[in-house]
N, C-alpha and C positions, 0 to 999 in steps of 0.2 A: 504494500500500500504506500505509496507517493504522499507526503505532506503539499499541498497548495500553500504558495507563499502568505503569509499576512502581515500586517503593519502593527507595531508596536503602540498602544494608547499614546494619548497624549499626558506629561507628567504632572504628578499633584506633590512630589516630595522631594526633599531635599536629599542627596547623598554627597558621601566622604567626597573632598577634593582631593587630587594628588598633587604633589608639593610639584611644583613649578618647574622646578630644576631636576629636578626626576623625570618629569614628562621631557622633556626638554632634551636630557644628556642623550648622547653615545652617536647615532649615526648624524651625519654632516647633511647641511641642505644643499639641494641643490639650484643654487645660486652662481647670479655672472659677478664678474668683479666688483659690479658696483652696487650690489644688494637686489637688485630683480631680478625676476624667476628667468630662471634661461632655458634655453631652448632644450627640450630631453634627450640626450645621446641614446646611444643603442644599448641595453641593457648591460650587454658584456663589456662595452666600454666603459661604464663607469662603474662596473662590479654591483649593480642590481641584485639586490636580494628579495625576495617577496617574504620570507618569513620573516626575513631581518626588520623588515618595514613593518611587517604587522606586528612584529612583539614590541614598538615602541607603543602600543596602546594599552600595552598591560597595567602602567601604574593608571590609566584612566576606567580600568574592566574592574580591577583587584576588588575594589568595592561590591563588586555584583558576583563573583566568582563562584559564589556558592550556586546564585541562582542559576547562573552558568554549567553550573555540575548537576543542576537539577533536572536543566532542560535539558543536557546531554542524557543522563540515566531515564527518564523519559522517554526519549525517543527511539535508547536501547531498547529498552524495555518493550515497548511498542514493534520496531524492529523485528526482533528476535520472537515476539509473540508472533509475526509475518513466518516466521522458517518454521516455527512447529506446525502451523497447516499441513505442508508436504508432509509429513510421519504420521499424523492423523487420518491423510487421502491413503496412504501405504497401507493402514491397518484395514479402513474402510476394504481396500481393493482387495487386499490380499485374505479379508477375512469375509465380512458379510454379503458381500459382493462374488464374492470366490466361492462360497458355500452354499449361494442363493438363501441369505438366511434375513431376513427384512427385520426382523423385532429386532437384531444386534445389530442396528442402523439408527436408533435412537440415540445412544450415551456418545457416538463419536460426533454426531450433528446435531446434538447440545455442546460439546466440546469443541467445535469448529464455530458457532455463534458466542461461546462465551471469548474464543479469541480476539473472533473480530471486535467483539466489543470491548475489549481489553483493548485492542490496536487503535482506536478510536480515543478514549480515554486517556492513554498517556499522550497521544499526539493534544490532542486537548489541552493535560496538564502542563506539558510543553510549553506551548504557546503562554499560558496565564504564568508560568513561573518567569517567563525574559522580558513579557511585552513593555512592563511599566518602568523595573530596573533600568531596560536597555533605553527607554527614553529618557531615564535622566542621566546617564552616562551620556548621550547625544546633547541633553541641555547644557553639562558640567565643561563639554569640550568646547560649547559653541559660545559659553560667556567667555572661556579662558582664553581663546581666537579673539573674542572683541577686549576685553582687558587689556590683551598683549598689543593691540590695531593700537589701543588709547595710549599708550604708553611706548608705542613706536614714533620716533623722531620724525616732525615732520619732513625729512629729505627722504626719507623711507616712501612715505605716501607721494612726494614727489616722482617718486622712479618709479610705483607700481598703482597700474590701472586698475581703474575702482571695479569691473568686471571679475577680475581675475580674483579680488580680496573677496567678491559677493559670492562667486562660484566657491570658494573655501566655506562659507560660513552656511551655506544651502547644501547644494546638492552632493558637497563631499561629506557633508558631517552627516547625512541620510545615508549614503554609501557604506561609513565606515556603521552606521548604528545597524545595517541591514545583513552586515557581514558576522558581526557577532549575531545576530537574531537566529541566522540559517546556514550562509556555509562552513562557519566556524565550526558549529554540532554536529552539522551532517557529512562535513570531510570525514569526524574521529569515528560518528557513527554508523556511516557507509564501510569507512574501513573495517572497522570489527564486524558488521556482520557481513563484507563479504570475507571474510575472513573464517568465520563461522559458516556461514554456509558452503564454504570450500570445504570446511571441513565434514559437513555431514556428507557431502556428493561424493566423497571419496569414502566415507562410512560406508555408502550405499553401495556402491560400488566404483571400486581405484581405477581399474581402466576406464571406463567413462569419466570418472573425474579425469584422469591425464587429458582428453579430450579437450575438455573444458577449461583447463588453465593454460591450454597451447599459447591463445592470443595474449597473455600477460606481459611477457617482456615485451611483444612489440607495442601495445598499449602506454606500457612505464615510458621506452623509450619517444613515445608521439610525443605525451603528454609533457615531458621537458623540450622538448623542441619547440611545442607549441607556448609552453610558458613565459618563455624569453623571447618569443616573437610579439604574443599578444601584450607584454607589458610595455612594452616602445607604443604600440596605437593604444593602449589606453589613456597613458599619459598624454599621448598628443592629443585626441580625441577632447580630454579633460581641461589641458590649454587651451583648444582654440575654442572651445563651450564659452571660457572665461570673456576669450577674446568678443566672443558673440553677446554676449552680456553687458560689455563695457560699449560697443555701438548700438545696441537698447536704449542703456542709460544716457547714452550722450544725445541722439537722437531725441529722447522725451524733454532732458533740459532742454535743450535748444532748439527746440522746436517751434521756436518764436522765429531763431536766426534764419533757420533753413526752410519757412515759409518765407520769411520777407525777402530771401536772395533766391527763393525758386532754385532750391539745390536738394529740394527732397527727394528727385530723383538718383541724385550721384548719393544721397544716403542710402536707398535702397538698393541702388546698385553695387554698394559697397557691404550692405547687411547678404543681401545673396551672392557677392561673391565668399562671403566668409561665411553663409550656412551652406556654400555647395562644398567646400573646402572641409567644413565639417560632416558633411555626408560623404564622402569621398572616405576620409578616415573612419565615421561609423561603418559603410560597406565594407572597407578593408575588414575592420575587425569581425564581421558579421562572417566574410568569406571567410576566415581562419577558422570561428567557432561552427561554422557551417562541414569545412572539411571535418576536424577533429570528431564532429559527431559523426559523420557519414564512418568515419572507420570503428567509434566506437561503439555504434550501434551493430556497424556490417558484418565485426569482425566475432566477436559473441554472436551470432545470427548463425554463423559458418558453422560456428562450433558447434551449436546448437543442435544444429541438421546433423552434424554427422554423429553426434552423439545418438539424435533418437534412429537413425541408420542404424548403428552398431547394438543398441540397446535390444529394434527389435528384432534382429537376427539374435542375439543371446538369447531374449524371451524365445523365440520359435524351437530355438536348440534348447532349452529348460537350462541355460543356463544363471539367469534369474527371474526374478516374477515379475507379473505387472505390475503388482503394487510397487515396488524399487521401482522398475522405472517410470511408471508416473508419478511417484517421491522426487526422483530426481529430474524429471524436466518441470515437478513447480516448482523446487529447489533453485534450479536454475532462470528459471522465469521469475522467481521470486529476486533473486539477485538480479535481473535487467535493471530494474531502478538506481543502485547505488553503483551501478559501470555506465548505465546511462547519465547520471548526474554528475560523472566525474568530470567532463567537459564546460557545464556549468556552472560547477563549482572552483573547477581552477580559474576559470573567466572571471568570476564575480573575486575572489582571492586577489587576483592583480588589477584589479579596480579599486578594491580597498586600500590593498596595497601603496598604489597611486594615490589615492583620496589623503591616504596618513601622511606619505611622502609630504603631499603639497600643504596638508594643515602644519605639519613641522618643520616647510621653510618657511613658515611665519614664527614659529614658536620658537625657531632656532636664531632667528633675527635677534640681534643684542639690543636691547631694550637700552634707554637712556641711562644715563647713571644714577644711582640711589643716590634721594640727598642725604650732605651729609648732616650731621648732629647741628641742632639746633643753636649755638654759643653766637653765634653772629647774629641771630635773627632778634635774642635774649637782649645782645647788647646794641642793638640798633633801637630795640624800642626803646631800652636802659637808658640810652642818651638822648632820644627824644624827651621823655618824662624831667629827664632833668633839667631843676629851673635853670632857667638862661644859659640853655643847651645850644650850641649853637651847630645849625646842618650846612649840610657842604652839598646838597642837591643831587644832581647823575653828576659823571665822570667818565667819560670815555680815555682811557691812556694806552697811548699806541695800540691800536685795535686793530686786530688783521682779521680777515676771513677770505674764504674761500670755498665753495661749496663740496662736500666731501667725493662726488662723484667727478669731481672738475678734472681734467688730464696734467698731467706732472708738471708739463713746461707750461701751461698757461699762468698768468700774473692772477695776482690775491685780486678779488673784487673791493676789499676796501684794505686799503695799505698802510699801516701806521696814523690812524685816526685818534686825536687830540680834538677833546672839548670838554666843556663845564658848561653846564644849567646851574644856574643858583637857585637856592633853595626859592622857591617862591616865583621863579622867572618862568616863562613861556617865550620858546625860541620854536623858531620858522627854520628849517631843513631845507635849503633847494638847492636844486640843482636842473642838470640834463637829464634827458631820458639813458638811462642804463648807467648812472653815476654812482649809484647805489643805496640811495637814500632808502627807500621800503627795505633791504637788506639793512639798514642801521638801525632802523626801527624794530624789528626784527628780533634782534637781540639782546633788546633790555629784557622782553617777558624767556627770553631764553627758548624762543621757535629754533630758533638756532643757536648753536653757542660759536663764538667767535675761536679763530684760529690761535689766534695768541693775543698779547695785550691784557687790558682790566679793563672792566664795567662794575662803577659802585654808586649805592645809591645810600647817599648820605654817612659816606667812608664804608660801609659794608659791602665786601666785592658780592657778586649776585651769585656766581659758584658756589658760596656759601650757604647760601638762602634754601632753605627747603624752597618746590616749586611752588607748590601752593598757597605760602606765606607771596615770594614774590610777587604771583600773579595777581594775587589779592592785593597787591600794593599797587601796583603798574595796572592801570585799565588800557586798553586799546582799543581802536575803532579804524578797522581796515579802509581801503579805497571799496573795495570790492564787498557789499555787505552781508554777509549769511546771512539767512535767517531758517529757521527752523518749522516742521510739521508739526506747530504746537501754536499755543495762541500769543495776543501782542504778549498778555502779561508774565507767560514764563519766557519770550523770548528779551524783553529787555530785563527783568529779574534774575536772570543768567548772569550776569555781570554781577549781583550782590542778591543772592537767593537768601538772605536775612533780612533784607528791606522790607520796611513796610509799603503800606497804602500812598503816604502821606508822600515818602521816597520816590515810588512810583512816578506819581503825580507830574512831581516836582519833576524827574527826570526827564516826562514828557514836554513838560512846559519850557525846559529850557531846549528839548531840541524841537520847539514848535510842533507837537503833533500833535495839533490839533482833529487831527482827522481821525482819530482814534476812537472819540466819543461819537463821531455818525457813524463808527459799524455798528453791525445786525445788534452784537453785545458787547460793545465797548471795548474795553481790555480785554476781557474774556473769548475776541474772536479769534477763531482757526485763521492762520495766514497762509495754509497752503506750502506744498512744499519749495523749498526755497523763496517761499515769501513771494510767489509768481501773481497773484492774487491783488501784489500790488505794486505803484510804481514804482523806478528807479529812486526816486528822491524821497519819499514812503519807507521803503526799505530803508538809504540810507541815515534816513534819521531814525528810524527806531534803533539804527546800529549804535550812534550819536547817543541816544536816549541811555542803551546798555551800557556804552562806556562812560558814563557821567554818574550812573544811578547811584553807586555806592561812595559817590565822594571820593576816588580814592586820593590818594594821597602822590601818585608819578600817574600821568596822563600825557599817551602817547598816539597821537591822531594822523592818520595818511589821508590828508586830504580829503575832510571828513564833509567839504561842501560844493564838489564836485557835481553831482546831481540836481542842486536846487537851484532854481529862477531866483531872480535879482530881486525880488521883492521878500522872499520865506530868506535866504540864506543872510543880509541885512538883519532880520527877527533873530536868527538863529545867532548870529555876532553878537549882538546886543544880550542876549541871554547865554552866551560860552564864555564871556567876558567876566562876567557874576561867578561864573567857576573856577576861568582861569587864575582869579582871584587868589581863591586859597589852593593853588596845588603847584604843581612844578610841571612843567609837560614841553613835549616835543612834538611839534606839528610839522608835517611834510604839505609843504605851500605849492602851487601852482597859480593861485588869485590872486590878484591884488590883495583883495580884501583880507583872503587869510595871511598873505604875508603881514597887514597893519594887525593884527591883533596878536601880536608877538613884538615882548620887549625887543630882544635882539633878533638879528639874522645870520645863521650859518652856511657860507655857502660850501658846497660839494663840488668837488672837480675830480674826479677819474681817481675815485676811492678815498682821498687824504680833503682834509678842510682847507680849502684856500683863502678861504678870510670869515672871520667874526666881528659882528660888529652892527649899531645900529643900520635902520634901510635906506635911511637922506646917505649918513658917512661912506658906507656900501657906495653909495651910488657916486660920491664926488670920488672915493679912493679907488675904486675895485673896478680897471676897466670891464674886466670878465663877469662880475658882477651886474653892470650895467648894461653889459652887452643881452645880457639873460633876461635881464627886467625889463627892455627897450619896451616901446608902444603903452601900451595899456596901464601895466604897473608902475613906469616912469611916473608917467602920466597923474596916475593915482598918488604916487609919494606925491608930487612937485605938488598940486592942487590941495590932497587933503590932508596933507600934515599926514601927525603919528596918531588921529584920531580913531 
């Protein structure tokens, strides 16, 4: 009797984690040089193992393992109730059948229903002892994937496509929960009962067993051939799914851009040239498990024939009965299932396999560094509190960076950077496009950490700093503004998820958003994902709004008025002025207007600061300077003052 696959519940409990660095240690990811997944070589070239890969899930099973021995003894047990039929038809044949005797045809077909029903009941118990375990082992892998995503650098999320990170967290973590559910059990427990049933077919009788175990070794040797073939197109198979995934996603955001430029054709043409690329490698794999079955089916089939040839020419010579050999062709028929499923089950084994591989070159990606001990954060408040404590504001000193993926010989993107914010001041950032200003911003909250040099805010260098202390100190407010599948109020309360009402408000108010109070419910509205729901300038001020809400104390803005009309982003001045009051911040300018609301000006020149200093002095000292500001911002110094 064959078990039909089924799906494991959905979970209601909590199980054991395994420690991080357990799940984590011993085989290497496969990774290109510069942290993304790279392209999968050929099994034998990189020394491919399929057991090796699946016992890194054991610290994530260890928890469940019992019910894993329970579901395996189970399905023995169910099994092997399957082989005693044939000994039961043996006695039938050879006795009540044989002697023409009907009344001793009762106790053996009550004993051949009680089997079956036995057969049915541990496959049963089967199923209810893995389904719900195995679902939270699938839950416990697929928070530890997102934990690890949150907690990966973002130059990590730079280099890999959001496709490829979704395809891990979906359809491998169902892969690997469907592999423990079924072919894990059913490889141990195929094996032992064809194992057992080799052996009763030879009980029965040894020449016909010989018969029958002819096709073994060429079977053993298929089955590794096919192994090491079919785990090269799994893997690729399961790349370019990703790949297919991430033109999904990109296509749905932008869906605005590639209606408005009439290119949703070259997207679709781009989505099927990469699902035919993906059927091309599903076919391959289908041919491979196609063959393997054709012979593992054919070749038992052969043997099959010739066994009941040989059998009934013995019966004809009395050299055994018919009960034997109708014992031994259900015997043998009883065994089709677990020589049949061996093709399915190596197939589904190097899927998992694959599936573990790819969740553990995420899991094997080096996580950012633990902060360290808290003595800097102690003594930074330390000297805040103290009366007539005097702060020293940010500090950039010789600051280098370079992004980690960047090639050997190319120059730092910011090269020995010197500056000071005083405590209390608000300075304007400009430069050219690719000078690197958003990269300086960048790494005050520690998105990136700088190559060498210090960054300290208020004498405490930021390496120091747990992250979440810092971040909590330093607010930001990108060019580009996320917004999130949740509504206004947990999206601006993001920034200080302890604020109240009043907070709120207030934070609204000062990035004018007004518009908040004509949705359906207020603050309480859904924005949609990525804030699509609403406009450019919408978005960017409730970005505005988050990074103001908590007061913080370092306020770092990329050109946070960008999207608004000449009449809102005026409102918004007049009310970021009242902020910029009590905090210290750095503003990345491209307006006029945002350059006037900053005491000083820093300007950027191809990494390093080429001059600081008020934006009249800038303009009468700093040719480069006023070369940058010509037109408009002249214009604006010369007319409105520092107003």
């Amino acid at each position: 009797m064959t078990e039909p696959l089924a799906l494991p519940d959905t979970p209601d409990a909590d199980s054991p984690r395994p420690d991080a660095a357990e799940a984590s240690a011993d085989a290497p990811a496969d990774l290109a040089a510069d942290g993304s997944p790279a392209a999968a070589p050929a099994a034998d070239e990189r020394g491919h193992s399929t057991v090796r890969s699946l016992l890194r899930i054991w610290p994530y099973a260890r928890p469940v393992r019992w019910y894993l021995v329970a579901s395996t003894l189970c399905a023995l047990v169910a099994s092997l109730a399957g082989l005693v039929i044939p000994l039961v038809l043996k006695q039938i044949v050879d006795g009540p059948i044989g002697h023409h005797d009907v009344a001793g045809l009762w106790w053996p077909s009550a004993l051949l229903l009680l089997l079956g029903l036995a057969e049915a009941l541990f496959f049963g118990l089967r199923r209810l002892s893995v389904a719900r375990p195995l679902s939270n082992v699938e839950r416990t892998m697929r928070a530890d994937l997102y934990a690890r995503l949150q907690r990966l650098p973002v130059s990590f999320h730079d280099r890999w496509a959001s496709g490829q990170l979704l395809s891990r967290a979906t359809s491998d973590m169902y892969t690997i929960r469907l592999f423990l559910a079924f072919p894990l059990v059913f490889l141990i427990v195929n094996s032992m009962v064809f194992v057992v049933g080799i052996g009763i077919m030879f009980a029965l009788d040894w020449q016909l067993g010989l018969i029958a175990v002819v096709p073994a070794m060429p079977l053993i040797m298929l089955c590794a051939y096919f192994e090491r073939r079919y785990s090269v197109a799994a893997r690729l198979a399961q790349d370019q799914n990703g790949d297919l995934a991430t033109i999904v996603e990109e296509s749905v955001l932008g869906i605005r851009i590639l209606k408005a430029f009439g290119r949703h054709r070259t997207m679709a043409r781009r989505f099927h040239d990469q699902a035919v690329l993906l059927r091309g490698t599903e076919l391959h794999k289908a041919r491979l498990l196609g063959n393997l079955w054709a012979i593992i089916v054919g070749l038992p089939e052969v043997a099959l024939a010739c066994s009941l040839a040989v059998g009934v020419v013995q019966v004809a010579h009395d050299h055994t009965t018919a009960g034997t050999l109708v014992a031994f062709l259900s015997t043998a028929l009883a065994l089709r299932w677990p020589v049949e499923s061996l093709g399915w089950l190596l197939a589904y084994s190097n899927e998992a396999a694959t599936a573990t591989d790819r969740f553990f070159e995420v899991m094997d990606t080096p996580a950012v560094e633990a902060d360290k001990a808290p003595e800097a954060l102690e003594a930074l408040e330390a000297a805040a509190a103290a009366p007539g404590a005097s702060r020293d504001g940010i500090r950039f000193q010789d600051v280098r960076f370079r992004y980690p993926d960047a090639p050997d010989d190319s120059p730092d993107l910011l090269r020995g950077v010197d500056l000071h914010i005083r405590p209390g001041e608000t300075m304007a950032l400009v430069g050219t496009t690719g000078s690197g200003k958003t990269t300086l911003t960048a790494l005050l909250p520690r998105l990136y950490d700088s190559t060498s040099g210090r960054i300290t805010l208020d004498g405490a260098d930021i390496t120091d700093l747990p992250r979440s202390e810092l971040r909590r100190l330093v607010s930001v407010a990108f060019e580009e503004p996320t917004l999130f599948s949740a509504s206004v109020r947990e999206n601006v309360l993001m920034g200080a998820p302890d604020a109240d009402e009043g907070a709120l408000q207030q934070a609204l108010d000062t990035a004018q958003a007004d518009f908040v109070r004509s949705l359906p419910q207020g603050p309480d509205t859904q924005v949609g994902e990525q804030g699509l729901s609403l406009s450019g300038g919408q978005r960017q001020r409730l970005a505005l709004a988050r990074a103001v809400v908590g007061s913080p104390e370092f306020l770092v803005l990329d050109d946070p008025l960008s999207a608004l009309d000449v009449h809102t982003e005026a409102l918004v001045e007049q009310a970021l002025r009242r902020v910029l009051a009590d905090t210290t911040a750095l503003i990345v300018a491209h307006r006029p207007s945002t350059v006037l609301l900053a005491d000083r000006v820093a300007l950027l020149v191809d990494g390093r600061i080429e001059a600081v200093g008020e934006h009249h002095a800038l303009l009468d000292s700093c040719p480069a300077y006023r070369e940058l500001m010509s037109g408009d911002l002249a214009a604006a110094g010369t007319h409105g003052g520092d107003a």
